[in-house]
N, C-alpha and C positions, 0 to 999 in steps of 0.2 A: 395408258394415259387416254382421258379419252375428249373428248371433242370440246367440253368447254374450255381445258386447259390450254388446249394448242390454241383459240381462240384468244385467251388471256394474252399467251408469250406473243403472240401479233401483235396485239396492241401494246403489249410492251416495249416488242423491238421496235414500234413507230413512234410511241410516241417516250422514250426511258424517262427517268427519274433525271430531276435535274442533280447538277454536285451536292447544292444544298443536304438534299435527303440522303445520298448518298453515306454523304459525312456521317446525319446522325444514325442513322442505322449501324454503320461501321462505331463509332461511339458507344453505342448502346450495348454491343454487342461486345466489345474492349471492355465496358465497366463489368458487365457480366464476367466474364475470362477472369478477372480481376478480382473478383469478390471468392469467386470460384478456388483462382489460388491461394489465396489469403485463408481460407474455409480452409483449405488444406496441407498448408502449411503450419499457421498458426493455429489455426480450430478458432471455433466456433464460441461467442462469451456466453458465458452463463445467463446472463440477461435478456438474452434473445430467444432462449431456450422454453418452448410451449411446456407446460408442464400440465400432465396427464388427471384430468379430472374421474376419482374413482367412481363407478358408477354403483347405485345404492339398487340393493336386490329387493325385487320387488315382494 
């Protein structure tokens, strides 16, 4: 680790995040999990699905 990070967590531990942000972060982080399981349990719909543009030889 080196010198500017320990510098960061200083001023993190002085001055932290209010609940506010705390929340969305945690939120954001739950919807993600969330989509995640969903993706894997259920799978993924076909509509969402990129489909592979063939490329033309030159």
């Amino acid at each position: 680790m080196n010198l500017h990070w320990l510098i960061r967590a200083k001023r993190w531990a002085q001055n932290p995040p209010s609940a506010a942000r705390v929340k969305l972060v945690f939120t954001i982080i739950a919807a993600c999990i969330a989509i995640g399981l969903i993706e894997h349990y259920v799978g993924w719909p076909e509509w969402a699905t990129a489909e592979r543009i063939p490329r033309v030889p030159k």
